[in-house]
Residue, then its C-alpha position, 0 to 999 in steps of 0.5 A: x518096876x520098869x527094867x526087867x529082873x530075873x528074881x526079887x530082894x527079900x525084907x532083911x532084919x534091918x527092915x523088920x528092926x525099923x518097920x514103922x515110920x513111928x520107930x524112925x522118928x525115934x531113933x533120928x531123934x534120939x540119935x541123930x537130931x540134926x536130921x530134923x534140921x534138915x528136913x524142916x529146911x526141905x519142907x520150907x523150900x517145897x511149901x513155897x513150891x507147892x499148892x495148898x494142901x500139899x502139907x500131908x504129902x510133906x509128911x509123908x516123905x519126911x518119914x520115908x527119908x527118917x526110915x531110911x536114914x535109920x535104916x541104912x545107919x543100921x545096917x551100913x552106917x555108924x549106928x551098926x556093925x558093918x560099917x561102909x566108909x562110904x555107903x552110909x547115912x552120912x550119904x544120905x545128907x550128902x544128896x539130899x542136904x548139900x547137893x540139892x540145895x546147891x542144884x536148886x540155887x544154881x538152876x533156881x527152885x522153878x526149874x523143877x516141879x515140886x514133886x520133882x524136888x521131892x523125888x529128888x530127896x527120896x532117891x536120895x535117902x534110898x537109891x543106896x539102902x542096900x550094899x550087900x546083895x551078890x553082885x548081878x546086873x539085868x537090864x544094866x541095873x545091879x543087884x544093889x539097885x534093884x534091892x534098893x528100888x524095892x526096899x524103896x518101896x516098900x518104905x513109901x507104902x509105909x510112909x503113906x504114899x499111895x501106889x495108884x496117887x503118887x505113880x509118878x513118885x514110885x516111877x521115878x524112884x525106879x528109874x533114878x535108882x536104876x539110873x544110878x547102877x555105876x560102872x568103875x572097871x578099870x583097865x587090868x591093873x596089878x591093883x586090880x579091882x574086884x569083880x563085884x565092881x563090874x556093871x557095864x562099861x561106861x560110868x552112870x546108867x542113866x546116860x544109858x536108860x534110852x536104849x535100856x528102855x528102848x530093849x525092854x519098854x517098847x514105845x516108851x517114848x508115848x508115855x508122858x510119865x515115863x519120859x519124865x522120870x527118865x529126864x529125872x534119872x538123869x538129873x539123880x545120877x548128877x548129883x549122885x556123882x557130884x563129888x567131883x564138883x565138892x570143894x577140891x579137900x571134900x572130894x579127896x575125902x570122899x575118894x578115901x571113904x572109897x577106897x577104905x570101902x573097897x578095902x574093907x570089902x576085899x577083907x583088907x586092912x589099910x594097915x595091911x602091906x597087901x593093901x598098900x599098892x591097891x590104896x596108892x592105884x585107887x587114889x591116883x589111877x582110879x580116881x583119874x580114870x573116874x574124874x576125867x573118863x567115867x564122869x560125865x554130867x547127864x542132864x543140863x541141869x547138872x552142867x549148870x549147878x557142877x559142871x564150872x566147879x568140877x572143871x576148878x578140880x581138874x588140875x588140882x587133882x593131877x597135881x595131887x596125883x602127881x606129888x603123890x605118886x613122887x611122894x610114894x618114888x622118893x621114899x621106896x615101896x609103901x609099907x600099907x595103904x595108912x602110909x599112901x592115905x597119910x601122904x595124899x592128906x598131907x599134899x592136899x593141906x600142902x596144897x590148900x596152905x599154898x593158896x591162902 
């Protein structure tokens, strides 16, 4: 792996539960069968990318996607315990699905290789496997990452990739995922956030990756491969991040799927009074300071395909947030972070019902 750190991630008992391609395929078709749908629309778009004989590579990485789908829905999502409002195998399809499909028909399929395409979809299925490890950053990239990077792996030696073959395809999944490590410090609040959502200051850390690799990979810049991934990096953390450009009701959703995460992960109830200010600042203040100062689009690729419908949000946001806040004044102190959601849901169909 590329960006150096001090220790590596061991298999957890998700991974032994789903260890074999023949185990995913079961569970995606047994429990989520849409996924198929998806990957059989993927694979039409990249036969037409592709050169003859491309076919097993293809089905290579429609298991790696099947494994971690399955194995993230296991461990964070809706087919364990400890589900994560956000971090979840909905995500996957997020990326993977709506978001690269939006990218190829902005920018056309020829803008990138096929095996571009293709990486894309798997930084999408794993750049998220894993949510639970101490938070730690090296290098710029966290703890989260580093194991995801390496569960990664582990999934396309299984999947049937080949370390020496398919280099580019491991190299590039390092550095998408790396490229992803995100950084959401706020200024000091009295909804303050916890620790762990510390990186370093800055939003994505694929804007980042050239002085990262410049510290730690001396002359990097030589390497065809490297630079490559690097560009790819950048367009991974694009559509990471586009839910600023989600239709404008789409992405209030997923800043709520964040915020009830967070709360989850500070062992809060929404229907806590404890968590009512902490709700109301993250939904207004940080969803600001994301959307308007953390958020930037990295790669051209991305300002072309996101960048006109994240501006259409701008000023929907801070009417919501506004109201909101007003909302919040004209009724007194919240009395949980249920109330603050239920208001930010009503102003937003408000909203949508004035401009029909």
């Amino acid at each position: 792996m590329i960006l150096p750190f001090p220790h590596e991630f061991p298999v957890d008992a998700v991974e032994q539960r789903v260890a074999e391609p023949a185990q995913a395929r079961a569970l995606v078709a047994a429990r989520s069968p849409q996924v198929e749908a998806v990957l059989a629309r993927r694979r039409a778009a990249l036969e037409a990318l592709a050169p003859a004989g491309a076919g097993a590579l293809l089905d290579c990485a429609a298991d790696a996607v099947r494994l971690a789908y399955a194995r993230l829905a296991l461990r964070h999502g809706s087919w364990g315990e400890d589900f994560h409002a956000y971090h979840n195998e909905g995500h996957i399809l997020e990326i993977f699905d709506r978001r690269i499909e939006r990218l190829m028909g902005a920018v056309g399929a020829a803008a990138l290789g096929w095996r571009d395409w293709l990486l894309l979809g798997l930084f999408a299925a794993c750049h998220d496997l894993r949510q639970r490890e101490v938070a730690e950053w090296h290098s710029g990239v966290g703890a989260n990452e580093r194991a995801s990077i390496e569960e990664g792996f582990r999934i396309l030696d299984l999947a049937g990739f080949s370390r020496e073959r398919d280099a580019d395809l491991y190299l590039g999944l390092d550095l998408t995922i790396a490229g992803s490590t995100f950084d959401a410090r706020p200024a000091s609040r009295d909804w303050e956030y916890n620790s762990a959502d510390a990186v370093q200051t800055g939003g994505a850390l694929a804007a980042k990756l050239t002085t990262k690799l410049d510290k730690h990979v001396p002359h990097w810049q030589a390497d065809v491969a490297l630079t490559h991934a690097q560009q790819l990096a950048l367009v991974a953390a694009d559509l990471d991040t586009a839910n600023v450009a989600e239709p404008f009701g789409q992405f209030v959703e997923t800043g709520l799927r964040l915020c009830l995460e967070r709360e989850m992960r500070l062992h809060r109830s929404p229907e806590d009074p404890a968590s009512a200010l902490p709700v109301l600042g993250f939904l207004t203040d940080g969803q600001e300071r994301f959307f308007f100062d953390l958020h930037r689009f990295n790669s051209e690729l991305g300002r072309a395909a996101f960048a006109a419908a994240k501006e259409a949000n701008a000023a929907p946001l801070k009417a919501v947030t506004t109201a909101l806040r007003a909302r919040v004044a004209l009724g007194g102190t919240p009395r949980s972070g249920s109330q603050v959601i239920v208001a930010l849901r009503n102003l937003t169909q408000e909203m949508a019902a004035r401009q029909e």
